[in-house]
N, C-alpha and C positions, 0 to 999 in steps of 0.2 A: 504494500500500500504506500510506499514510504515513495515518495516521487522523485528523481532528477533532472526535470526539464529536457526530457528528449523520450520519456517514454518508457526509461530502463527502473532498476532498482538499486538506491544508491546504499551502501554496504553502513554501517554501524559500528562504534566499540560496543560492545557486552561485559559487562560487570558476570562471571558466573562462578559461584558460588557452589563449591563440591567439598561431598562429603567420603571418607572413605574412595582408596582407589582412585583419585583424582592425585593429577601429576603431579608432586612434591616438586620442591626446588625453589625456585625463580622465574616470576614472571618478567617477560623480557617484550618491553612495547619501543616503542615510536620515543613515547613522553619520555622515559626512566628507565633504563636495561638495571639497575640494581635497589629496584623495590622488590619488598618479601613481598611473597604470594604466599608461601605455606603456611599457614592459623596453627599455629604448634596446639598441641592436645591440651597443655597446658598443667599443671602441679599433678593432678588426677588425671595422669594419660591412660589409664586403664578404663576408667568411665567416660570419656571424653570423646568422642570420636572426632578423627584429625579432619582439620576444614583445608580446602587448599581454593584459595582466590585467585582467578585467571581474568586475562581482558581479552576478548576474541574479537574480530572483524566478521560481524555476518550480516546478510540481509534478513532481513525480517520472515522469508519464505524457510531459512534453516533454522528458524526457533524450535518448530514445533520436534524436529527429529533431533535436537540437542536436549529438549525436555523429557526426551523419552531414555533417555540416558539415566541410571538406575542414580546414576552420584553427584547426578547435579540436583543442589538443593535448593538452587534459586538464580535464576538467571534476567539479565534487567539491561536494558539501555543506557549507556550512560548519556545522562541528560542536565540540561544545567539547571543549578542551584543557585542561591543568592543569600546574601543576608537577609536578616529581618531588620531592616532598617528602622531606627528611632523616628516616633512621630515630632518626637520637638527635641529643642535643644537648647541650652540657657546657660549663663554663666554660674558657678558655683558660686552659694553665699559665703564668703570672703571670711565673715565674722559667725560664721557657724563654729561650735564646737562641741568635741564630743562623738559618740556614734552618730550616725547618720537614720534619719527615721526607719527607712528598713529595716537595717542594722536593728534598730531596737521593736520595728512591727515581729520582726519574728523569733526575738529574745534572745538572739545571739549575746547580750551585750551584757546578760544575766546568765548564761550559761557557764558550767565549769571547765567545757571542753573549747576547745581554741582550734581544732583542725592538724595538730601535730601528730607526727606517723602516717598521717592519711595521705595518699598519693592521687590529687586531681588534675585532671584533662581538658584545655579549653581548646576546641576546635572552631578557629573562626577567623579571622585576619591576621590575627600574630598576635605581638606583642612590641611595647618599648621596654626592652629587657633595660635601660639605664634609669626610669623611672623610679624614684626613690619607695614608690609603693612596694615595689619588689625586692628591696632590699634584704638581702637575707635568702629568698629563697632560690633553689637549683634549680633551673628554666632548661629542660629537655626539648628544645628546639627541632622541628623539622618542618620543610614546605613542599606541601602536596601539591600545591597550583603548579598544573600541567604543563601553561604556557611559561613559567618563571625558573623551575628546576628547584634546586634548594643552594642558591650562591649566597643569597642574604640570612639562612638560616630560619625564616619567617618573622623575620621583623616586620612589624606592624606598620605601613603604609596607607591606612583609612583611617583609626582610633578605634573600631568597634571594639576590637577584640580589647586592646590595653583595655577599655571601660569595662567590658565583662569580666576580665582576669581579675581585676582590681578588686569588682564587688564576691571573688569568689574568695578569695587569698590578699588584700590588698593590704599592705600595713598604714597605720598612722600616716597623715598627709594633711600638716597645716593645721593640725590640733584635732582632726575628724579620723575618724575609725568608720572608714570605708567597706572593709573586707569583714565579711560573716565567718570568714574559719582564716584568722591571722595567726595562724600555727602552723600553718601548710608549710613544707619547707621542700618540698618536691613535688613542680606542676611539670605536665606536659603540655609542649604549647604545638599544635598542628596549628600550621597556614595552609588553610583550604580554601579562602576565599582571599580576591586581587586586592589590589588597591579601589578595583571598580566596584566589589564589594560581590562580585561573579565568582562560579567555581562550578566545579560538575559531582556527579552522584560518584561517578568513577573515584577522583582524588577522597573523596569525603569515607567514600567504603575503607580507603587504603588506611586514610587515619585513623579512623576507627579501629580498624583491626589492629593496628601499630599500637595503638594509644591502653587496650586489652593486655595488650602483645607486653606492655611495660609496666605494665601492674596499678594502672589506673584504677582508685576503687570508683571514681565519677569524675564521666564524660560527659560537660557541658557544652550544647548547640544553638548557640541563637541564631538560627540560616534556617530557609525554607528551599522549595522546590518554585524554580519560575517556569510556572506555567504558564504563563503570555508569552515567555521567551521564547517556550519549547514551541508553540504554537505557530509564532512568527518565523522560528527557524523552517518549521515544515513549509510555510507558507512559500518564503524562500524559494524552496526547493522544486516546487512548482504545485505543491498540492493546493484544491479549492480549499476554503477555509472551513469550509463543516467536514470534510475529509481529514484535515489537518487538526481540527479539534477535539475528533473522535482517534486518531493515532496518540495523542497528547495524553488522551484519557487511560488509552493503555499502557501507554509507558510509566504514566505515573503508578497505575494497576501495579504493575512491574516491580516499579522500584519500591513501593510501599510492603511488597512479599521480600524483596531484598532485605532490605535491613529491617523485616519482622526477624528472617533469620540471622542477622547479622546480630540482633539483639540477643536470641537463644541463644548464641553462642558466646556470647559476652557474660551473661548469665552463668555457661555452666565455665567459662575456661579456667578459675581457679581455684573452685569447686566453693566448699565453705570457708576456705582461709581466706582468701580474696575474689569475690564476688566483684563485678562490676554490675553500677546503675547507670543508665541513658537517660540523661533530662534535656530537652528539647523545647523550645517554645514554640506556642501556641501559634500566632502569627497575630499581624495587627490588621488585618481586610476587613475589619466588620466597622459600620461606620453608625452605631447608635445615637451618637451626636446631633445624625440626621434626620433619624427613623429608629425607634426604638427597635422596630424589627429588621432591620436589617445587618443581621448577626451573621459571620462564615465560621463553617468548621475547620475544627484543627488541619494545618498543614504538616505534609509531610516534612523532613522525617519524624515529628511527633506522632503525626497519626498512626504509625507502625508498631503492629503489638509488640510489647517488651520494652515501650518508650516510657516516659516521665513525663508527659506535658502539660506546659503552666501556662495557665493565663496573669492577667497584671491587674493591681490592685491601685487604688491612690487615697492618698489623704480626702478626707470627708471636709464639713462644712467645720467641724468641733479642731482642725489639722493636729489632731493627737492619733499615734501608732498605734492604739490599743482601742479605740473605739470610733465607729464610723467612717471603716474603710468603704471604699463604692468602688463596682466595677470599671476598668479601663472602658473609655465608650470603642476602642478600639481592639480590644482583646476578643480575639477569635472565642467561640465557644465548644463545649463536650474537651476541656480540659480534663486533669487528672489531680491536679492541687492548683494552686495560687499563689503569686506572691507580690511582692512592692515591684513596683513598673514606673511610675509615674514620679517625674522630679527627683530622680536618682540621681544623686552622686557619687560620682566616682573618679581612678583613676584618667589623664589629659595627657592623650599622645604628643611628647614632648615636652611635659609635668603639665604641673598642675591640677587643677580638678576642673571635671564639667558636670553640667546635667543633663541627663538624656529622658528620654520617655520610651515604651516600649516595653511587650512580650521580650523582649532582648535582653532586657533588663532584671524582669523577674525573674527566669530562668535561674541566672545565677545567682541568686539567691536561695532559691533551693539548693541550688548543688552545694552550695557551700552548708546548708542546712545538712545536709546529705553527710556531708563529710565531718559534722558533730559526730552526727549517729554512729558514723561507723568507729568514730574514734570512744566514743561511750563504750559498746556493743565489745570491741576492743579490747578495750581496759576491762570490760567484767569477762569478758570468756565467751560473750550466748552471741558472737556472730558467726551466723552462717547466711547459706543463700536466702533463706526465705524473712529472718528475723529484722534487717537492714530496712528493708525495703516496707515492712510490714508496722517498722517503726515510724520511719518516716509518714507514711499515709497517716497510721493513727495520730501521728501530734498535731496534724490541719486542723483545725477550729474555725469558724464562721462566728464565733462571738465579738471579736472585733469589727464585723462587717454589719453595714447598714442592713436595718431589718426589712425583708421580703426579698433580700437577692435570691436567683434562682439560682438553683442548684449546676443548673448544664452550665452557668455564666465561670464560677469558681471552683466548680468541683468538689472535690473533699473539703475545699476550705483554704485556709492560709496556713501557711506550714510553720510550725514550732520549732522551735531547737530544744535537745536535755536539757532538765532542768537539773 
């Protein structure tokens, strides 16, 4: 179906996903001849069954006789991604100090755990590894964007990524206490997305796996899937546009079974000693501001089972953290928790502090809640796969939130840190 202006069919990368009896080694492309392809079994390689991640060139007519292949677990297009771009942006209050309200909506700032031992993952623009926020911690550096290589190591060229890194791990910065788990002292930082704030499903699988691959206990994603992209590429290509909207449809179909299994395997790869969690945001397309109903559901990769995804929360009419949160008017809906979104501060590509707004932003907020938990869980002995995860949902509470929000808007709620 897939058109190239003369009639033919023009050929694809394939993200595919094999279990068992799939070719060990090294996968060897165009982009990167020394990215892993093989998903090691992982601590429990007896329980584990080995994953091995390939990139193929096919047209869309050799799908269906590669899906009949007993070891492939999942096979997808790779297609581009993007950020979740902040709906606004503002300068930080100067004379602010102290935690910052998120920081204290989700009780990070009462908590006894700080994020130390715990090993997080932000997959998104990079980082300014010289930002004083970072100070202190070991920044596992790699860049997945296809067209760049890894020469700069993923340093940060947009700001998203430093602002989310900041709010996961961020230290002290101008009297504010920015970061929810400031004990982290080993993040991974994938660059999967440009300076344009672009990236594909392909790079994004790679880091993922990498990011498992190094003992990440939480992989944070504030990036969606650009479906107008994918749309306008086909269009390109010479498809009609309802042609081109209905292939868009399948690939995202695709890629949304892709990293469901990218997540099981994230799940079991190190067993109960180190479990990884996938928190993703929600996306901000829904424009309630205009029309109460005009809400969109989760974006992938949130949407994808085995994900974490958050919607965004803001300061109420009362601007206190603890009562009379309201929904983002922009926060996609059918979340999985909740968190601060709105008038975050955080780390400023090239210091500083700014404010952003966005699903982008709460995200990591969980994840850094995430990485209390497992440092709790931890310290007592009781984590395994199911306990981490099981914690984190039950500490979400909607008591801080304005009365009558619906349920599909926040999910379980706004998420807590131990107390």
């Amino acid at each position: 179906m897939r058109g190239s202006g003369g009639g033919g069919m023009k050929k694809d990368r394939f993200i595919v996903l094999r279990q068992d009896g799939g070719r060990p080694g090294e996968v060897r492309t165009e982009a990167d001849s020394a990215l892993p392809s093989r998903l090691d079994a992982g601590p429990e390689a007896s329980a584990t069954p080995v994953m091995t991640l390939e990139v193929q060139t096919l047209d869309h007519r050799e799908l269906p006789d590669l899906l009949q292949d007993r070891t492939v677990r999942a096979a997808a297009p790779s297609i581009p991604m993007r950020l979740i771009r902040p709906v606004s942006r503002s300068e930080a209050d100067a004379s602010a100090t102290g935690p910052t309200w998120g920081v204290q909506a989700v009780r990070a700032d009462t908590s006894p755990q700080n994020g130390k031992g715990v090993t997080v993952a932000v997959l998104d623009t990079g980082i300014d590894p010289e930002h004083p926020a970072f100070e202190g911690v070991t920044l596992v550096r790699r860049d997945f964007t296809l067209a760049d290589g890894d020469a700069d190591g993923g340093v940060d060229a947009q700001g998203h990524g430093t602002h989310c890194a900041g709010t996961v791990f961020g230290r002290e910065v101008a009297g504010q206490r920015i970061g929810v788990a400031p004990g982290v002292e080993r993040a991974l930082i994938g660059r999967v997305l440009g300076a344009d704030g672009s990236g594909s499903s392909e790079g994004i699988a790679r880091a993922l796996a990498w990011a498992v691959q190094q003992g990440a206990h939480v992989v944070s994603m504030s990036l969606g899937m650009d479906f107008p992209g994918l749309v306008a590429e086909l269009i390109r290509r010479g498809l009609p546009a309802e042609l081109a909207t209905s292939q868009a449809l399948l690939d995202y179909r695709a890629n949304l079974n892709l990293f469901g299994a990218l997540a099981a395997y994230a799940r079991s790869y190190g067993g109960d000693a180190t479990p990884t969690l996938l928190v993703a945001a929600a996306g901000n397309e829904s424009r309630r501001q205009q029309n109460p109903d005009w809400e969109v559901g989760v974006a992938p990769p949130a949407a994808s089972d085995g994900f974490i995804s958050v919607a965004a929360v803001g300061l109420g009419a009362q601007k206190t953290p603890d009562q009379g949160l309201t929904v983002a008017p922009f926060s996609n809906t059918g979340a999985t928790l909740s968190g601060p979104g709105v008038d975050v501060t955080s780390a400023r590509m090239g210091g500083g502090l700014v404010a952003y707004s966005g699903t982008s932003m709460a995200t990591p907020h969980v994840a850094g809640v995430a990485a209390l938990w497992f440092q709790a869980l931890i310290d007592s002995g009781d984590l395994t796969r199911n306990t981490v995860e099981t914690a984190l949902k039950g500490s979400a509470t909607r008591t801080p939130l304005i009365g009558g929000v619906d349920r599909l808007d926040v999910g379980l709620g706004l998420v807590q840190a131990p107390q």
